[in-house]
C-alpha positions as a LaTeX table, in Angstrom:
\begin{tabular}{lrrr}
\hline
Residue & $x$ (\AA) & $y$ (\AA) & $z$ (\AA) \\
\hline
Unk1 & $-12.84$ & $-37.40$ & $-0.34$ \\
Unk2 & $-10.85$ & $-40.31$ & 1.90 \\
Unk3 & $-10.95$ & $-42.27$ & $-1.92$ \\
Unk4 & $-9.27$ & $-39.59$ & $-3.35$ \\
Unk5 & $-6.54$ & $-38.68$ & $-0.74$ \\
Unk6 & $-6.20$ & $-42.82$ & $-0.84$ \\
Unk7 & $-5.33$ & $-42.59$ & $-4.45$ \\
Unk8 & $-2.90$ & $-39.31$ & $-3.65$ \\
Unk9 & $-1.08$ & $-40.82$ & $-1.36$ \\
Unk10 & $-0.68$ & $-44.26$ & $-3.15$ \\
Unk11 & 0.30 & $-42.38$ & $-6.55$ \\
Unk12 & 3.23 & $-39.80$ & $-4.85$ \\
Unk13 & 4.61 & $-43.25$ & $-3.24$ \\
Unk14 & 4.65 & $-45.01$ & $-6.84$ \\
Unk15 & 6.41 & $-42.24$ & $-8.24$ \\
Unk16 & 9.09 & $-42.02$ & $-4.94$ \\
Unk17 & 9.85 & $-45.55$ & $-5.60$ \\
Unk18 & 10.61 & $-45.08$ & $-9.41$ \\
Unk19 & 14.41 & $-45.11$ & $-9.26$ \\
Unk20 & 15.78 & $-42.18$ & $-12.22$ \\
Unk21 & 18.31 & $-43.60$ & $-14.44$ \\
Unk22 & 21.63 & $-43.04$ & $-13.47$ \\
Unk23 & 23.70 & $-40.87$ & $-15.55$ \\
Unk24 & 25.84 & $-43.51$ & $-16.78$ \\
Unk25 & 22.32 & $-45.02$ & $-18.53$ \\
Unk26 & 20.97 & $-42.06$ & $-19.90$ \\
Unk27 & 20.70 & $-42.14$ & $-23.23$ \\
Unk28 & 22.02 & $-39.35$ & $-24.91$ \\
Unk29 & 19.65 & $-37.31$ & $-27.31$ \\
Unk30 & 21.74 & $-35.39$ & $-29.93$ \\
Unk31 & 20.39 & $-35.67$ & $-33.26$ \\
Unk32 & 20.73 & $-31.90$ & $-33.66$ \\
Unk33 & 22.98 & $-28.80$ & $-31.43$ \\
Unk34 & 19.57 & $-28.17$ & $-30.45$ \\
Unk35 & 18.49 & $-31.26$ & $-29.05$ \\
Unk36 & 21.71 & $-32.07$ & $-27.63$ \\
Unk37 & 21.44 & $-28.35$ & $-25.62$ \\
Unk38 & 18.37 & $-29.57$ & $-24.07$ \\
Unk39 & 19.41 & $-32.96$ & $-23.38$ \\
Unk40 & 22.36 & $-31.51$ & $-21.48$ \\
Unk41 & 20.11 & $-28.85$ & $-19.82$ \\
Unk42 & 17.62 & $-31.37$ & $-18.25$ \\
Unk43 & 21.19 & $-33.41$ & $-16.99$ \\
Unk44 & 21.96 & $-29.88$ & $-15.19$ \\
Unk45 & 18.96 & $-30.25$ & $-13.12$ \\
Unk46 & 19.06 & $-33.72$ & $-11.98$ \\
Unk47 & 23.25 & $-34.05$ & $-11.36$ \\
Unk48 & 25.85 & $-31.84$ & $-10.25$ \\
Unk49 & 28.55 & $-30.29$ & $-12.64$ \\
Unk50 & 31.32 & $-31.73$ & $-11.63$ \\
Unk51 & 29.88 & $-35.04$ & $-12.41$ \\
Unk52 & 28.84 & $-33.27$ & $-16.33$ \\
Unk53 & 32.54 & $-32.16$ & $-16.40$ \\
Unk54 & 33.32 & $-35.31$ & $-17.61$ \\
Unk55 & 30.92 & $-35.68$ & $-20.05$ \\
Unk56 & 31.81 & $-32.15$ & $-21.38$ \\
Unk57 & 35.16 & $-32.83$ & $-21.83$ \\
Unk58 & 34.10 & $-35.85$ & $-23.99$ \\
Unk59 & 31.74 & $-33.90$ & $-26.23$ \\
Unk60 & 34.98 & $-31.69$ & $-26.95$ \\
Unk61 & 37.00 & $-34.39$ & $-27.42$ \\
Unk62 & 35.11 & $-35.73$ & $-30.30$ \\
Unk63 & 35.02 & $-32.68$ & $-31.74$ \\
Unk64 & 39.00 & $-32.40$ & $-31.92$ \\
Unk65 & 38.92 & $-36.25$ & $-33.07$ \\
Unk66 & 37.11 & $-34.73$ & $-36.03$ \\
Unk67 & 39.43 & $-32.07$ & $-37.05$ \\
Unk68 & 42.19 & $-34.77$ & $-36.71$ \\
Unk69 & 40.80 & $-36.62$ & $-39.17$ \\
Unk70 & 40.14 & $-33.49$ & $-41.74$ \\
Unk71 & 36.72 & $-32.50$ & $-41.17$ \\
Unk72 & 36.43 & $-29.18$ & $-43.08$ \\
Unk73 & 34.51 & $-26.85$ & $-40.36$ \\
Unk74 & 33.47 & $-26.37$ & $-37.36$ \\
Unk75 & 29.42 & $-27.34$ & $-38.13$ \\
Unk76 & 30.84 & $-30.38$ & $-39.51$ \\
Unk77 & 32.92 & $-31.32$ & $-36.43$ \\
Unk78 & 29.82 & $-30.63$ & $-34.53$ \\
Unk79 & 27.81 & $-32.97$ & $-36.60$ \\
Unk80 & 30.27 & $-35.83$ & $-36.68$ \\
Unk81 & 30.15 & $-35.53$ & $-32.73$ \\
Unk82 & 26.41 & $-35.30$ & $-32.29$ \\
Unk83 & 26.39 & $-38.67$ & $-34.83$ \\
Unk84 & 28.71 & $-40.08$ & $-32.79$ \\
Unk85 & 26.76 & $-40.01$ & $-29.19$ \\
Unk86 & 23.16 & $-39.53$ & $-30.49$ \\
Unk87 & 21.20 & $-42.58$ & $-29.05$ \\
Unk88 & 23.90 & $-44.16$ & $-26.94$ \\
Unk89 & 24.19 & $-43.93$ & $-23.32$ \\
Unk90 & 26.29 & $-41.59$ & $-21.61$ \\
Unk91 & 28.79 & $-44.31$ & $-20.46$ \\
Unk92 & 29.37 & $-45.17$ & $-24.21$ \\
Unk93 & 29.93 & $-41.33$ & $-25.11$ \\
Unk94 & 32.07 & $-41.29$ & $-22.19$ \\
Unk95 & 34.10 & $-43.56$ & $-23.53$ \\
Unk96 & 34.24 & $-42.83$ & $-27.30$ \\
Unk97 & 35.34 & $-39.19$ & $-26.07$ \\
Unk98 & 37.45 & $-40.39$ & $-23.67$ \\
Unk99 & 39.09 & $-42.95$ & $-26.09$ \\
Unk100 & 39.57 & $-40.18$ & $-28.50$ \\
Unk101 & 41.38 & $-37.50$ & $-25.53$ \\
Unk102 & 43.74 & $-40.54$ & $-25.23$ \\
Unk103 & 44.71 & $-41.09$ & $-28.82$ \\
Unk104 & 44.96 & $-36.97$ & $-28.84$ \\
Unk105 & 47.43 & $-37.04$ & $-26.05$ \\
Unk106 & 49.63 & $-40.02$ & $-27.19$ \\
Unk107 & 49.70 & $-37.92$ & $-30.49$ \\
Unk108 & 51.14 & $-34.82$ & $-28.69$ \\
Unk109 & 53.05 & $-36.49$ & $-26.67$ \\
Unk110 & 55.15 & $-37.80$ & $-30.02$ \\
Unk111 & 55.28 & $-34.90$ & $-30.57$ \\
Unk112 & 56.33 & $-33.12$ & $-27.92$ \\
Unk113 & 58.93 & $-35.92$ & $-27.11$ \\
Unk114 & 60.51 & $-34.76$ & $-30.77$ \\
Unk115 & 61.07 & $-31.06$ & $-29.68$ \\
Unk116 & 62.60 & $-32.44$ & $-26.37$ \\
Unk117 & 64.89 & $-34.84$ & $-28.11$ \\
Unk118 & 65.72 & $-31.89$ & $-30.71$ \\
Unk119 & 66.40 & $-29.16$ & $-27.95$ \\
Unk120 & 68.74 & $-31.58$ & $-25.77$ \\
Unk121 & 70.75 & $-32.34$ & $-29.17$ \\
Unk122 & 70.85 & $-28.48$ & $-29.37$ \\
Unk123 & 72.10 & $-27.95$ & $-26.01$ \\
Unk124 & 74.57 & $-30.84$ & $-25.89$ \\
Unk125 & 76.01 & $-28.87$ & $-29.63$ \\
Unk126 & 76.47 & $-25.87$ & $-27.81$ \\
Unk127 & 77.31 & $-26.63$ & $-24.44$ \\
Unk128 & 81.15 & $-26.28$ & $-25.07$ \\
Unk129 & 80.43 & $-22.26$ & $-25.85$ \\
Unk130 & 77.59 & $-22.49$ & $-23.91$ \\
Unk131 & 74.01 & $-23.31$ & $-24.23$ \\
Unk132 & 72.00 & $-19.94$ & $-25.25$ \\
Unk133 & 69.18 & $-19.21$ & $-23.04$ \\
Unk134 & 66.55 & $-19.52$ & $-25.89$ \\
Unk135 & 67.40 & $-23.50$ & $-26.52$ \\
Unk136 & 67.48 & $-23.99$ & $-22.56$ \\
Unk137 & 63.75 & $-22.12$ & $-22.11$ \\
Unk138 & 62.58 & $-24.03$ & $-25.16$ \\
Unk139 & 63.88 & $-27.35$ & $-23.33$ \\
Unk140 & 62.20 & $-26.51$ & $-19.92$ \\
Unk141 & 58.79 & $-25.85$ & $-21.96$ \\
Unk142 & 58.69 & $-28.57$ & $-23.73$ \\
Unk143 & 59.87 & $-31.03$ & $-21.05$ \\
Unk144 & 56.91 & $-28.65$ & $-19.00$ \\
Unk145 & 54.42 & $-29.39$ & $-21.64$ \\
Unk146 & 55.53 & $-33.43$ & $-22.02$ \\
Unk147 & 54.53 & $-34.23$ & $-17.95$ \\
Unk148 & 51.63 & $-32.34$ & $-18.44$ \\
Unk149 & 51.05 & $-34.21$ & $-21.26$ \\
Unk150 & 52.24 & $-37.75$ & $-19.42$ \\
Unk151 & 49.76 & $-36.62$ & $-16.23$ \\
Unk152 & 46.47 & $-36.02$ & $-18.51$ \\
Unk153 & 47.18 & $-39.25$ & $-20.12$ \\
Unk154 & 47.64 & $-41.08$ & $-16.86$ \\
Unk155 & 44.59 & $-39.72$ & $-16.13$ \\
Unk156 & 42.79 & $-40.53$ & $-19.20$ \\
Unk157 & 43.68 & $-44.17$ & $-18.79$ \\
Unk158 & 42.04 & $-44.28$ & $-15.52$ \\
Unk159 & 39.25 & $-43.14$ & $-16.32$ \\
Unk160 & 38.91 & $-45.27$ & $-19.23$ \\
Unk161 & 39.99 & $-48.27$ & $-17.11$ \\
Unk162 & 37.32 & $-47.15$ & $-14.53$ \\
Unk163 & 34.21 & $-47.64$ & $-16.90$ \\
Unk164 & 35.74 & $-50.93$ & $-17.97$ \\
Unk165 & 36.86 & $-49.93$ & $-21.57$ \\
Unk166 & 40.21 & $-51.63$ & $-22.61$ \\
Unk167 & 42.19 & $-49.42$ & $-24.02$ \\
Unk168 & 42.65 & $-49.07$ & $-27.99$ \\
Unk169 & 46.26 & $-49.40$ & $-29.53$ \\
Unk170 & 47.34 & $-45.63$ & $-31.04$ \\
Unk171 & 46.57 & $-44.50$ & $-34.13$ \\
Unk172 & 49.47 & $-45.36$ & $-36.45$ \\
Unk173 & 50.98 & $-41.63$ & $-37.51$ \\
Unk174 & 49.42 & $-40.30$ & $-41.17$ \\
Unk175 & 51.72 & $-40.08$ & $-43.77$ \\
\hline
\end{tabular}
């Protein structure tokens, strides 16, 4: 009886010592929606959300990487995503997503930067009669949408910066 509360005792103090992984060196198991489901279930148990957000947000990102780059539906996008993190750790999918966010927001940011530029050649045109109210709300929204734009890519870059990743040149622009 004393042997086997020995052994108890020496057994639950092995397994308090074993350290878990730390999320950043988790690997990530997504070969299928499925898998990748219960991979992110079992992550809900041992960390807080807000420090899955993050990961999340990643996930998604890759998925809109894939539609950038013309890949037909949905299950596909999903599948291009799950091939991209399946098997590395969560740091690495961290940064392939967060890579991705960044090249999605310099994108938009061209382009919102165009509409800007094309509204406040529109309102200096028609200041003399003056400026209709439509160009001036378009001007405010897109000059709204740019800082947003500017403050998710600012943080984006820290982030990335953060876990050490230098960050990639843009895309250059399809044509």
């Amino acid at each position: 009886m004393l042997r086997s509360l020995f052994g108890v005792i020496i057994l639950s103090c092995l397994g308090g010592c074993a350290k878990p992984k730390e999320l950043p060196e988790t690997i990530v198991r997504a070969s299928t929606a499925g898998e990748l489901a219960a991979f992110r279930a079992e992550l809900t148990a041992q960390f807080a959300p807000e420090r899955l957000e993050l990961l999340d947000i990643a996930l998604k990102e890759l998925q809109l990487d894939a539609m950038n780059r013309n890949v037909p539906t949905a299950e596909a996008r999903e599948q291009d995503m799950l091939n991209a993190v399946n098997g590395k750790t969560v740091q690495e999918a961290l940064v392939r997503g967060w890579q991705a966010r960044r090249h999605r927001l310099l994108r938009e940011i061209a382009f919102m930067s165009g509409q800007v530029e094309h509204n406040l050649k529109l309102q200096q045109q028609t200041a003399a009669a003056g400026t209709p109210e439509s160009v001036l709300t378009h001007l405010h929204n897109a000059q709204d949408i740019l800082a947003r734009l500017q403050r998710d890519l600012t943080a984006s870059e820290h982030h990335l910066a953060e876990w050490g990743s230098a960050l990639e040149p843009p895309e250059p622009p399809k044509g």
